[in-house]
C-alpha positions as CSV (number, residue, x, y, z in Angstrom):
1,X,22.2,-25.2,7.3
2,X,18.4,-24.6,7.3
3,X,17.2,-25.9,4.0
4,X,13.2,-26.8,4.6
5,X,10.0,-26.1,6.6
6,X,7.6,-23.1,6.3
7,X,9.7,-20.2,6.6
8,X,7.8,-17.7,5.4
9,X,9.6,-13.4,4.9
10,X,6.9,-10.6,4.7
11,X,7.8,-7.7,3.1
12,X,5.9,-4.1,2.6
13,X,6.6,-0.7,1.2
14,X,10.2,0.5,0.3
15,X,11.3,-3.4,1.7
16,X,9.7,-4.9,-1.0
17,X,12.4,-3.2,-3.8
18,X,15.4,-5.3,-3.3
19,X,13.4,-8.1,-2.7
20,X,11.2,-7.7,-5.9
21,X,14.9,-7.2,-7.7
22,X,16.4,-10.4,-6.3
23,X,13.7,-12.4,-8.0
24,X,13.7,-11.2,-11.3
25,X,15.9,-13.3,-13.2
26,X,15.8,-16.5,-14.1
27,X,18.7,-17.4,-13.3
28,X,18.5,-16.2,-9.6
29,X,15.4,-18.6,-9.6
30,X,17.4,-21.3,-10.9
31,X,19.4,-21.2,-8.1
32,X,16.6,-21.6,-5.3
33,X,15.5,-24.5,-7.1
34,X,19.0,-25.9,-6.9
35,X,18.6,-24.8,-3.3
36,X,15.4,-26.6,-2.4
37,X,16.7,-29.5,-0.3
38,X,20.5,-28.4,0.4
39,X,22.9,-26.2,0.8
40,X,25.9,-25.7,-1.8
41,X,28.8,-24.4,-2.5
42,X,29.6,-21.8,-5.5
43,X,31.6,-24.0,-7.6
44,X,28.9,-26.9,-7.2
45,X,25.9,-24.4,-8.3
46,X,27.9,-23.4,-11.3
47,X,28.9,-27.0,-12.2
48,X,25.3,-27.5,-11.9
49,X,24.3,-24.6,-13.7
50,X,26.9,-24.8,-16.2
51,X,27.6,-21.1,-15.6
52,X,30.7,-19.4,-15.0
53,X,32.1,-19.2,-11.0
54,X,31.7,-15.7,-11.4
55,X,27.9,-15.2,-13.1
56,X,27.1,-17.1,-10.3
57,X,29.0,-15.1,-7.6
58,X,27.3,-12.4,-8.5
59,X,23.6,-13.4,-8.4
60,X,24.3,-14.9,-5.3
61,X,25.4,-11.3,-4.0
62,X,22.4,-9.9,-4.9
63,X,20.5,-12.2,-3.0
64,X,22.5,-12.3,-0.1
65,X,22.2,-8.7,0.1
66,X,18.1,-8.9,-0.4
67,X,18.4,-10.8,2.6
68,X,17.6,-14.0,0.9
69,X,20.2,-16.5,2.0
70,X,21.9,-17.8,4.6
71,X,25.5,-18.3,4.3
72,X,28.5,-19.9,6.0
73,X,31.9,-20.3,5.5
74,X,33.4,-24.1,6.5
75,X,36.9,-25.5,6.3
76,X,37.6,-26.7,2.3
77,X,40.8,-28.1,0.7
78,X,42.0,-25.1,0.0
79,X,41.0,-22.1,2.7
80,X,37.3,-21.7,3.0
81,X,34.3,-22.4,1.0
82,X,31.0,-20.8,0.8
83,X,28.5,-22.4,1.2
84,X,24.3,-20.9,0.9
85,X,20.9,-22.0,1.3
86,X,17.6,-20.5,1.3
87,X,16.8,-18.6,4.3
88,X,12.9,-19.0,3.2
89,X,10.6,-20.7,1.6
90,X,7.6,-18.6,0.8
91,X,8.0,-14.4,0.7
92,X,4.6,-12.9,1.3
93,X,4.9,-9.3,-0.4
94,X,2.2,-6.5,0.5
95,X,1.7,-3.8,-1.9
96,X,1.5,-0.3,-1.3
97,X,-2.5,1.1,-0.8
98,X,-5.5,1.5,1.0
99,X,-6.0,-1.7,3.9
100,X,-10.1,-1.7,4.1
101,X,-11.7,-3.7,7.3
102,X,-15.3,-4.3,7.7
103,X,-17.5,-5.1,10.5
104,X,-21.1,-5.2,11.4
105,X,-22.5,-1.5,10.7
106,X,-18.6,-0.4,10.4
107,X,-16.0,0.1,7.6
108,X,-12.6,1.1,8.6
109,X,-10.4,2.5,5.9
110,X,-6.7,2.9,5.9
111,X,-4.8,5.3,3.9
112,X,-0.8,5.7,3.4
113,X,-0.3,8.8,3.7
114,X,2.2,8.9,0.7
115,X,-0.3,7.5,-1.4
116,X,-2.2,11.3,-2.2
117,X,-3.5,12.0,-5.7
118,X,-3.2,15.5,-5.8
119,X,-1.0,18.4,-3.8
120,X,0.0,21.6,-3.7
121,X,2.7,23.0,-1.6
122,X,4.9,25.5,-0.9
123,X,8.6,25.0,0.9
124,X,9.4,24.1,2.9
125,X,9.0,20.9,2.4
126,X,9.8,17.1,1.4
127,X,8.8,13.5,2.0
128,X,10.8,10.6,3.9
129,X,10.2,6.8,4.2
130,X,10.6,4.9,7.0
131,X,14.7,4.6,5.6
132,X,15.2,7.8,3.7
133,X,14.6,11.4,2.2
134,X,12.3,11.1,-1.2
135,X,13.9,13.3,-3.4
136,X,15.5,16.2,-2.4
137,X,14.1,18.9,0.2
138,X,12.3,21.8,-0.5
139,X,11.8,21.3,-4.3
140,X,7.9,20.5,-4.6
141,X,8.8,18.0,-7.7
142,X,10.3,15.5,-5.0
143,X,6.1,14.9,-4.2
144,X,5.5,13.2,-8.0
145,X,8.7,10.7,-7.5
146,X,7.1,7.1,-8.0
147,X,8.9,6.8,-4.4
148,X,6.3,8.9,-3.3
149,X,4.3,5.8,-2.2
150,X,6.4,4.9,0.6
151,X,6.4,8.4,2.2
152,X,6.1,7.8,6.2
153,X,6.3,11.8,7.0
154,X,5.6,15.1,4.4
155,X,5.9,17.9,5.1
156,X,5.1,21.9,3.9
157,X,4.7,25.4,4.7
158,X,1.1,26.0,2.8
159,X,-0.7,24.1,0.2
160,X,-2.4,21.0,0.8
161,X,-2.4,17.4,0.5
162,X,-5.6,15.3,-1.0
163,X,-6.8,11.6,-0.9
164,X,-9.4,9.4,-2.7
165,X,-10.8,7.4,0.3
166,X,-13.3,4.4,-1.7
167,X,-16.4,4.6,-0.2
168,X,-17.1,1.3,0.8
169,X,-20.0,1.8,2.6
170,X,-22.9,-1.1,1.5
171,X,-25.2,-0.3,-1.2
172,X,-28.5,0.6,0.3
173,X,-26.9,1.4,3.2
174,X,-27.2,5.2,4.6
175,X,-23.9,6.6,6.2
176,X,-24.7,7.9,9.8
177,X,-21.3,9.4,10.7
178,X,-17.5,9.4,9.3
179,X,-14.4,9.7,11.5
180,X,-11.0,10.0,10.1
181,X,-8.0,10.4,12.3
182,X,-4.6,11.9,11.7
183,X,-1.2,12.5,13.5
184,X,0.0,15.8,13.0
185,X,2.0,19.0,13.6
186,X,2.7,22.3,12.3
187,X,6.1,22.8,10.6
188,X,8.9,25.0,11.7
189,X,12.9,25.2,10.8
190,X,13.9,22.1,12.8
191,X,10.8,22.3,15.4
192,X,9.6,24.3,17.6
193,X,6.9,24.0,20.0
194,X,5.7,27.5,20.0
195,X,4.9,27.5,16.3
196,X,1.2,27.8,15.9
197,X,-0.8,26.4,12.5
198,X,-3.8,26.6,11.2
199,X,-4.6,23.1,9.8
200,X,-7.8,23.0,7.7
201,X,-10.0,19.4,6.7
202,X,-12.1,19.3,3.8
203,X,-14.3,16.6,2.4
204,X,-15.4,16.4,-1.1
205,X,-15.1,20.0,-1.4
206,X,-16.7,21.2,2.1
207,X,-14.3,22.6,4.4
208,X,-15.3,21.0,7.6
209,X,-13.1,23.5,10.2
210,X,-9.8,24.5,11.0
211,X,-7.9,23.4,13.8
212,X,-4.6,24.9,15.4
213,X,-2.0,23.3,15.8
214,X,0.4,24.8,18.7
215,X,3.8,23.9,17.5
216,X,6.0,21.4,15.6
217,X,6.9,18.9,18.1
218,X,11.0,17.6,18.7
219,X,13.0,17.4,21.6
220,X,13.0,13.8,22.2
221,X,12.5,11.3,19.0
222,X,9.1,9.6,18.4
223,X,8.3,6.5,19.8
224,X,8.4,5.1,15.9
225,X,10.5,7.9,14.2
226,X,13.3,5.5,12.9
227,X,17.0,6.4,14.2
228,X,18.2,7.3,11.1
229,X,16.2,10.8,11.1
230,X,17.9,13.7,12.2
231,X,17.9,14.2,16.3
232,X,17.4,18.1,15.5
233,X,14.3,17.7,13.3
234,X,10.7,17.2,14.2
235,X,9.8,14.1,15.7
236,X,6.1,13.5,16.3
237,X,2.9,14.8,16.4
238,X,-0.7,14.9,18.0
239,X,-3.7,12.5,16.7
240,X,-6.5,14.6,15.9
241,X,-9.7,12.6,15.2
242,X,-12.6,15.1,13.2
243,X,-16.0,13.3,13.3
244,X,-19.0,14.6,11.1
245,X,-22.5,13.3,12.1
246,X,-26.1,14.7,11.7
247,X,-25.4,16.9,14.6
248,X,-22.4,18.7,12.9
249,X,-18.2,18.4,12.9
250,X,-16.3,18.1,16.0
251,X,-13.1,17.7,16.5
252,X,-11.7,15.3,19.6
253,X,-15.2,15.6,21.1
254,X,-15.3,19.4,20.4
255,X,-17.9,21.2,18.1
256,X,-15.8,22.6,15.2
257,X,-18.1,23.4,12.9
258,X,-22.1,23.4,12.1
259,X,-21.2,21.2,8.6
260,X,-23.8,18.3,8.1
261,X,-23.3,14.5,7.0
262,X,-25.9,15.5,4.5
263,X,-23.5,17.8,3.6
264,X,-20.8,15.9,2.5
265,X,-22.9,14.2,-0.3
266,X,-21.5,10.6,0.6
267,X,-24.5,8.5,-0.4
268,X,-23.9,6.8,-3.6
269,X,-20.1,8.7,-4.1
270,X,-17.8,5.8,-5.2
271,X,-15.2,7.8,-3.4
272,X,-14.4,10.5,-0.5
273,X,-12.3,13.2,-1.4
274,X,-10.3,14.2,1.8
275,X,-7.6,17.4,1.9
276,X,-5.7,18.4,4.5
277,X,-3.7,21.9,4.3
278,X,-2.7,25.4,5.2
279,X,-4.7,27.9,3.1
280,X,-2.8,30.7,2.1
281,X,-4.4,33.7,4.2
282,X,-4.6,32.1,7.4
283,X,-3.9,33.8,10.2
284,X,-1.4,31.2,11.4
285,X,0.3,30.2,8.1
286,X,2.6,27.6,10.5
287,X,2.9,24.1,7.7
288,X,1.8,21.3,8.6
289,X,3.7,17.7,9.0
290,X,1.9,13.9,8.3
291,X,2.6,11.1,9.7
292,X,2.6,7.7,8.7
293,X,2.6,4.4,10.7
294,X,6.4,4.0,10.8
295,X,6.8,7.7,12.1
296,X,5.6,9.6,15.3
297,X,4.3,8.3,18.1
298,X,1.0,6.5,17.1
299,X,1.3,3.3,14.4
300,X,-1.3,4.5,12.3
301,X,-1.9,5.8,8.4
302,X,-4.9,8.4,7.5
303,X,-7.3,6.6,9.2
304,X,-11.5,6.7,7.9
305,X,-14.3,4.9,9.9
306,X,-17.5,5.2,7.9
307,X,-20.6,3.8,10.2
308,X,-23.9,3.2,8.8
309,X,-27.3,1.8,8.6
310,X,-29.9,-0.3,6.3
311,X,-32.9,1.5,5.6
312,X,-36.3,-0.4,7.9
313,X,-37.4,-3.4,6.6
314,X,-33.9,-3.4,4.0
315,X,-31.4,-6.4,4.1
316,X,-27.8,-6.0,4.6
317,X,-25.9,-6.8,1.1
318,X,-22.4,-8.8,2.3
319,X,-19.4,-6.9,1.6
320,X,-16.3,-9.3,0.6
């Protein structure tokens, strides 16, 4: 049995639960210790622990389950015996929350989309994760469950959904244009790809335009929708990428709208307010669905680039 090396289990989002409830205990730590350089049987870790077979039965079950041990049955005196060992040595756990990237003249902010700070929809609606429903459907208090983090796809008929983007442009720097992308649909009972929306961006306050969306997209499941969603639900959307400059907005290359850069107020903002939504009086009140990077066809989150410049004669201050 494997019982050393550098194996090394990474763990993000809702996968993180079990695992972060495996190790808290101390005596479930006790027993990787005990594991370090061999593998044992149950009656030899309790021996050793000077536990009862059964407390130790069942913290080994709850590891095994998280996924945490490798097990085997071999021929003993009497039947079988179990035997474990750790299946790693290091677990490498990512937290929920914006990823930020930098390069030269370039900062590249991703957001999950669960992780909003403010809504307010209408049904229908819901949230799932990447392994199941959040809460229960249609009932708009299912969008303040802590789970809510996790979300991979949300979904409602009107309202909207907002983010705190940080603004991590350089100080002294002067922003010259901000993209942010999106995958995205409108949302119909099941789907429907004649089920037009009108889906509305606004930053810090400015609505930037409104673009429509054509339908809610099903049919055939999303290149990343996972297979326990329903076959009869919508599957994916389109990536829209909006892009505000000094020129104006467009949207996928498109003029959208005459709004400004200087009209966003960006420059010294510690953060960028960013809503998506269906207003109420629309003309095509259609929902609108999210996607997140485990949902859909495109691996990606809310997704901001924020490009800029230094002022003539100004040096760059590093970002870490």
């Amino acid at each position: 049995m494997p019982t050393s090396g550098n194996r090394r289990l990474t763990v993000e989002g809702e996968a993180a639960v079990p695992v972060l409830r495996a190790l808290d205990s101390e005596t479930r730590m006790l027993i990787f210790s005990l594991l370090s350089h061999e593998g044992m049987n149950v009656s030899e870790l309790a021996e050793a622990m000077g536990m009862a077979h059964s407390t130790v039965s069942t913290n080994l079950k709850m590891l095994e389950e998280a996924g945490l041990l490798v097990v085997q049955y071999v021929p003993g005196t009497r039947g079988s015996q179990k035997l474990v060992a750790k299946r790693y040595d290091e677990i490498l756990i990512k937290l929920p929350g914006v990823a930020v990237e930098a390069d030269q003249d370039v900062v590249e902010i991703s957001m999950p989309i669960g992780n909003y700070h403010r809504i307010d929809v209408k049904p229908t609606c819901g949230l799932a994760s990447d392994s199941k429903f959040i809460g229960m459907l249609d009932d708009v208090r299912s969008f303040y469950e802590p789970e809510h983090v996790f979300a991979q796809l949300l979904w409602f008929g009107q309202g909207y959904v907002e983010y705190a983007f940080p603004n991590n442009v350089p100080r002294g720097a002067i922003t010259t244009e901000l993209e942010l992308s999106a995958e995205i649909c409108s949302e119909a009972p099941q789907y429907d790809h004649n089920w037009p929306s009108d889906i509305t961006l606004w930053i810090n306050g400015v609505e930037v335009g409104t673009w429509t969306s054509p339908g809610d997209f099903g049919g055939k499941r999303g290149n990343l929708t996972p297979a326990w969603w329903p076959e009869d639900q919508t599957q994916y959307g389109v990536l829209k990428r909006w892009k505000v400059s000094a020129e104006g907005s467009f949207i996928d290359g498109e003029a959208l709208s005459p709004v400004k850069l200087a009209d966003l107020k960006l420059e010294n903002a510690n953060h960028i307010e960013v809503r998506l939504g269906v207003k109420p009086d629309a003309r095509n009140v259609g929902g609108m669905n999210l996607f997140g990077r485990r949902f859909g066809n495109y691996p990606q989150d809310l997704l901001m680039r924020l490009s800029y410049t230094f002022p003539e004669g100004q040096k760059a201050h590093k970002v870490k």
